[in-house]
C-alpha positions, 0 to 999 in steps of 0.5 A: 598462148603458145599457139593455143587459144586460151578462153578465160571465162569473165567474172562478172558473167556468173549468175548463179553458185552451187554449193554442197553443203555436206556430202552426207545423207540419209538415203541410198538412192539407186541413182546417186553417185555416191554409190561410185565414189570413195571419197569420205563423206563430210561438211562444209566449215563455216570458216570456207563458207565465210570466206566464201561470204567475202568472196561473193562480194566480188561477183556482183552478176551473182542472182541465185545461189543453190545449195544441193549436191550428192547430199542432203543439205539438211543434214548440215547443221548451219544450213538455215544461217548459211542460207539467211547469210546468203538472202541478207545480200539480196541474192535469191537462194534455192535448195534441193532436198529429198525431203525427208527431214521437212516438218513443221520446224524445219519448215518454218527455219526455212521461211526464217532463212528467207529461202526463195526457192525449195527443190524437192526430189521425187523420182517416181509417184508410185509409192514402191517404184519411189521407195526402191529407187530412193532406198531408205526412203518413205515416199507416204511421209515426204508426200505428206510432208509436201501438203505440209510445206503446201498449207503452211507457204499458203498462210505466208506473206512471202511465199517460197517457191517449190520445184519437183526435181525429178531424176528420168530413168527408164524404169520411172519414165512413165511416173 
């Protein structure tokens, strides 16, 4: 176009969609970018993401779908309906969580919603190195919340899958 090469990609060639279901979030992590934007934090409407819905309707090469972001997903209080509505068309749904909100209840919502996938972000083993970089955070509770997540998926018939995510610097490389 105009002497310009234009490439548009295809449609049909999307496999997977993030979505950030809400900005907000009860950490200050040291690595986050929230720390750099002014943006306000907020949710996702469902009204977006119904549309959002009826759009993926169109993209038939979509397999996953993550929900995850700058925030804490959790923190959206439709997040275990946005995820069945997702599971429901036969896409695998992945979610990444600091895990300071899984417990017993929040776990089972989770089986309920039929996600395939958790993300859990742990940025350090050491107990202080992993506090002060997740400020706010309390790395005894998500650790044991982590054997709580592990005994319960091993009692179900259908299993979520669990992931460490784990953001390198150089002062958590060794962890």
């Amino acid at each position: 176009e105009g002497g310009k090469i234009i490439m548009i990609p295809s449609i049909h060639s999307i496999s997977r969609i993030y979505i950030e279901p809400t900005s907000l979030c009860n950490l200050n992590c040291i690595t986050c970018i929230r720390n750099n934007w002014e943006e306000k934090p907020g949710g996702m409407d469902m009204n977006t993401f119904n549309k959002f819905l009826q759009d993926l309707d169109g993209i038939p090469s979509v397999s996953s779908v993550m929900f995850g972001g700058f925030g804490e997903p959790m923190f959206h209080p439709d997040i275990y309906s946005m995820i069945k509505s997702i599971s429901d068309k036969g896409i695998k749904t992945e979610m990444t969580t600091n895990g300071t909100m899984l417990n017993e209840d929040t776990i089972e919502k989770l089986f309920q919603s039929n996600l395939s996938r958790l993300w859990v972000s742990v940025d350090s083993m050491d107990t202080d190195n992993y506090n002060r970089i997740r400020e706010g955070g309390d790395f005894s509770k998500v650790y044991n919340s982590l054997k709580l997540f592990k005994r319960i998926n091993q009692k179900k018939d259908r299993k979520i899958q669990l992931g460490i995510a784990f953001v390198v610097t150089k002062d958590n490389a060794d962890d």
